[in-house]
C-alpha positions as CSV (number, residue, x, y, z in Angstrom):
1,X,71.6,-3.6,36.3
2,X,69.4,-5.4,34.3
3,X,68.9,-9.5,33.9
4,X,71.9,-11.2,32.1
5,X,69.4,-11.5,29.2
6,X,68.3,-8.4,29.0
7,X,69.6,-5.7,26.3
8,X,69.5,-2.0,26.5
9,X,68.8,-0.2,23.0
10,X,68.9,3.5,23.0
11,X,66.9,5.0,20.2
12,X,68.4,7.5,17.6
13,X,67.2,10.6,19.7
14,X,70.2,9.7,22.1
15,X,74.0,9.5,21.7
16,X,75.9,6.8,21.0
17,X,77.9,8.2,23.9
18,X,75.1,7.9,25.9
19,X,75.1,4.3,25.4
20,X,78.7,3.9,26.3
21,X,78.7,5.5,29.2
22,X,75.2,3.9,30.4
23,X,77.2,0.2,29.5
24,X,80.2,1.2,31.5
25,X,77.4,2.3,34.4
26,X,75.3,0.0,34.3
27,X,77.9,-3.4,33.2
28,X,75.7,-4.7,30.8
29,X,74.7,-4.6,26.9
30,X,73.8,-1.0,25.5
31,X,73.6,-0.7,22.1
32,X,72.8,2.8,20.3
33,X,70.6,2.7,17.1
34,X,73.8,3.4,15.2
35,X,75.4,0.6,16.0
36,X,72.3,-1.6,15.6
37,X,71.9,0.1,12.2
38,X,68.2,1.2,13.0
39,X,68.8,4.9,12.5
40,X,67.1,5.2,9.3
41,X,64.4,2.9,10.1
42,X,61.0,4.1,11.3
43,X,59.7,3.3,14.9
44,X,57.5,0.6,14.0
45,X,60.0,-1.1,12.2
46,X,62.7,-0.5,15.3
47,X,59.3,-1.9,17.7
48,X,59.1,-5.2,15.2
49,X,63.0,-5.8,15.4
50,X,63.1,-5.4,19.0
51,X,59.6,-7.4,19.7
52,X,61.5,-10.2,17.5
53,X,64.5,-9.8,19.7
54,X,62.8,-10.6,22.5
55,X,63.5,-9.3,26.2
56,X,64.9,-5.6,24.9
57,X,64.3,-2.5,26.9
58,X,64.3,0.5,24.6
59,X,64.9,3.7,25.5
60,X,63.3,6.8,23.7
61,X,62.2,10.5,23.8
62,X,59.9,9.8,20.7
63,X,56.3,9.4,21.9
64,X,55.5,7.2,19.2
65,X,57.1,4.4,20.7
66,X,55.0,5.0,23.9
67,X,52.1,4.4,21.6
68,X,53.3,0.9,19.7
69,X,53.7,-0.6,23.5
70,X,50.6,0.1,24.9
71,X,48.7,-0.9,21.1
72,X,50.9,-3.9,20.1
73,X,52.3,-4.9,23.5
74,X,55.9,-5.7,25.4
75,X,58.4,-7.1,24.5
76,X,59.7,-4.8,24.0
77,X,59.4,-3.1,27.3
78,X,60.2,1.1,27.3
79,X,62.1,3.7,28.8
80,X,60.8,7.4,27.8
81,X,62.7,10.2,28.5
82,X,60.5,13.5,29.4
83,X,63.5,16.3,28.8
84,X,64.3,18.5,26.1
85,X,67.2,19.0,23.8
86,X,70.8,19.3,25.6
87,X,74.2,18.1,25.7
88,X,75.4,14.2,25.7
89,X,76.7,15.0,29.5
90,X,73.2,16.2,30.8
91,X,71.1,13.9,29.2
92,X,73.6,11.5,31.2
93,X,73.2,13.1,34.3
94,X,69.2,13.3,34.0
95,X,69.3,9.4,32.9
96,X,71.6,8.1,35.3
97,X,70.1,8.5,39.3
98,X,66.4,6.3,37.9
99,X,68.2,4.1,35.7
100,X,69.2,1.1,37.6
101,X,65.4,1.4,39.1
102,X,63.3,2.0,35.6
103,X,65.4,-1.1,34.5
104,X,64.6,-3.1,37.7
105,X,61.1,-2.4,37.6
106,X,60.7,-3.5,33.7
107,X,62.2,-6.4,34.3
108,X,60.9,-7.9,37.5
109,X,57.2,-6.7,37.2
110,X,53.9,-6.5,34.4
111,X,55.0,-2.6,33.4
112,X,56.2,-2.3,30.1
113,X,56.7,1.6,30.2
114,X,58.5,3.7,32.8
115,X,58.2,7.5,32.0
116,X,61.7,9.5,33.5
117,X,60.3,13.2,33.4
């Protein structure tokens, strides 16, 4: 579970659902792009409204964010996810045993990315 002031934001690439379940998981905030109305907005402006936020932890299968943290720096810090297309429920299942430890290690240490492949 991540730091009271801490917010998960899951990028467009995953489902709202995701998110849910993740909150409900994890007892903290998890908001999906959708619901943050960053859907249509390209990564570097997602990076910018995150970096403005301040302590956000996104999470992402698109690459490109990978590339805006190590050029431009954390916040925000990054979770990328190294697995291809399938269901809401899998994606779940493949998130949810490193979770709770990708989030601890953002948050307690100098890593700004933590790959779950």
């Amino acid at each position: 579970m991540p730091p009271e002031n801490w917010e998960i934001w899951l990028d467009t690439q995953l489902s709202p659902i995701i998110a849910k379940w993740m909150a409900e998981y994890l007892g903290s905030v998890v908001k999906s792009s959708y619901s943050l109305q960053l859907n249509n907005l390209s990564d570097t402006a997602i990076y910018n409204m995150a970096k403005a936020h301040g302590n956000v932890i996104l999470i992402s299968k698109d690459a490109d964010f990978d590339e805006l943290v190590n050029r431009l720096g954390s916040p925000p810090k990054l979770i990328v996810i190294k697995k291809g297309n399938c269901d809401n429920r899998e994606m779940w299942e493949f998130i949810k045993p490193n979770i709770t430890k990708a989030i601890r290690i953002l948050t307690t240490s100098n890593v700004d990315i933590v790959e779950l492949d």
